[in-house]
C-alpha positions, 0 to 999 in steps of 0.5 A, a space after each residue: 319435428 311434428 311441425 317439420 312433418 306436418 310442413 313437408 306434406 304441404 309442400 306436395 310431391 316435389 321430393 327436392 323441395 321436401 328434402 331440401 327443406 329437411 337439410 335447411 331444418 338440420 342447418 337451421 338446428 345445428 346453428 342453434 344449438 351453436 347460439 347462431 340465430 338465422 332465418 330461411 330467406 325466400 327462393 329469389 336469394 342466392 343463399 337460403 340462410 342468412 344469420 343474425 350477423 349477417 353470414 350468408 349459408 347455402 344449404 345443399 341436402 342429398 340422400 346417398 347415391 350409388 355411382 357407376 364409374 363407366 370406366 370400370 365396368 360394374 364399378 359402383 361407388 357410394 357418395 352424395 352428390 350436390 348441383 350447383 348449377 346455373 341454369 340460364 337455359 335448356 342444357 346450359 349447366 355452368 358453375 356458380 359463383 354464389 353470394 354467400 359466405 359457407 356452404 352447409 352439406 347435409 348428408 342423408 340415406 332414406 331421409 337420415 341424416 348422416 353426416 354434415 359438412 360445412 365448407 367455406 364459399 372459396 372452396 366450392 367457387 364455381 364448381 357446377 356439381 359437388 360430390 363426396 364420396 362415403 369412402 375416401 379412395 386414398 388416404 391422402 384424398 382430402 376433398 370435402 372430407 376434411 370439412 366435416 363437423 366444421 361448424 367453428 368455422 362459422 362460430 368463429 366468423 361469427 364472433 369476427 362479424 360481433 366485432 366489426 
C-alpha cells in the first residue's frame, strides 16, 4: 500500500484521478486474491482493466454522497453516485455504451473502502449516471444492490473464457 501512497501523490491535485486510481487498486486486488490476473490499460481504452483472458473491467470509484431530493424538501438521502457519460461536447451528457464486459463499483467514505459491487455491462448499458443508494427505500428495491460481492460472476467468466 506505501507504493499506492507514494503514487497518489505523484498524481497532483486532481482528486478524481487519485480516487479513481484508488478504486483500480482495490479491483486490481480483489481480482488477485481471486486468481484473476489483469493490467491497467491506458486512458485511451474504453475499459480501464483487461484480464489474462481477456475480460474487459470498467472501474467506477465514488466516495459517499449526501443527496437532497428537491421534491421533498430537507430530504437528504446517502448514496454514491457514478458518471458514465460521454462527453462529446460542453453540456452534451449521453449515456454510453462501453466495450467491456463487467462493471467493478468501488464504494468508499473519506477514502475507505466500504462496499464493492460488480455488475455485468448489459445491466448498466447506456445509463449516463449510476447511483446506489446506502439504504434501499424498499425491500422489494433490487437495483445494483443484488450485485454486491458478486465476483464469481467474473470467476465464472473466466473459467468460460479458459475453455474456449
Amino acid at each position: 500500500m506505501k507504493i499506492v501512497k507514494e503514487h497518489i501523490k505523484r498524481l497532483g491535485g486532481d482528486s478524481h484521478k487519485k480516487i479513481g486510481y484508488i478504486g483500480e487498486c482495490h479491483a486490481m486486488l480483489g481480482l488477485a486474491e481471486r486468481g484473476i490476473f489483469c493490467q491497467k490499460l491506458y486512458d485511451v481504452f474504453d475499459f480501464d482493466l483487461l484480464t489474462s483472458n481477456g475480460l474487459r473491467i470498467e472501474v467506477k470509484t465514488s466516495n459517499l454522497f449526501h443527496h437532497r431530493d428537491n421534491r421533498r424538501k430537507g430530504y437528504i438521502r446517502d448514496c454514491w453516485q457514478f458518471n458514465n457519460a460521454e462527453l462529446k461536447s460542453i453540456g452534451d451528457h449521453k449515456g454510453r455504451k462501453r466495450k467491456c464486459d463487467f462493471y467493478i463499483f468501488i464504494c468508499m467514505h473519506k477514502n475507505i473502502l466500504k462496499k464493492i459491487y460488480i455488475s455485468p455491462e448489459k445491466y448498466i448499458s447506456n445509463r449516463r449516471m449510476i447511483t446506489i443508494p446506502v439504504k434501499m427505500k424498499k425491500k422489494t428495491e433490487k437495483g445494483l444492490h443484488e450485485y454486491e460481492d458478486r465476483w464469481d460472476l467474473i470467476e465464472d467468466m473466466e473459467k468460460i473464457k479458459w475453455v474456449y
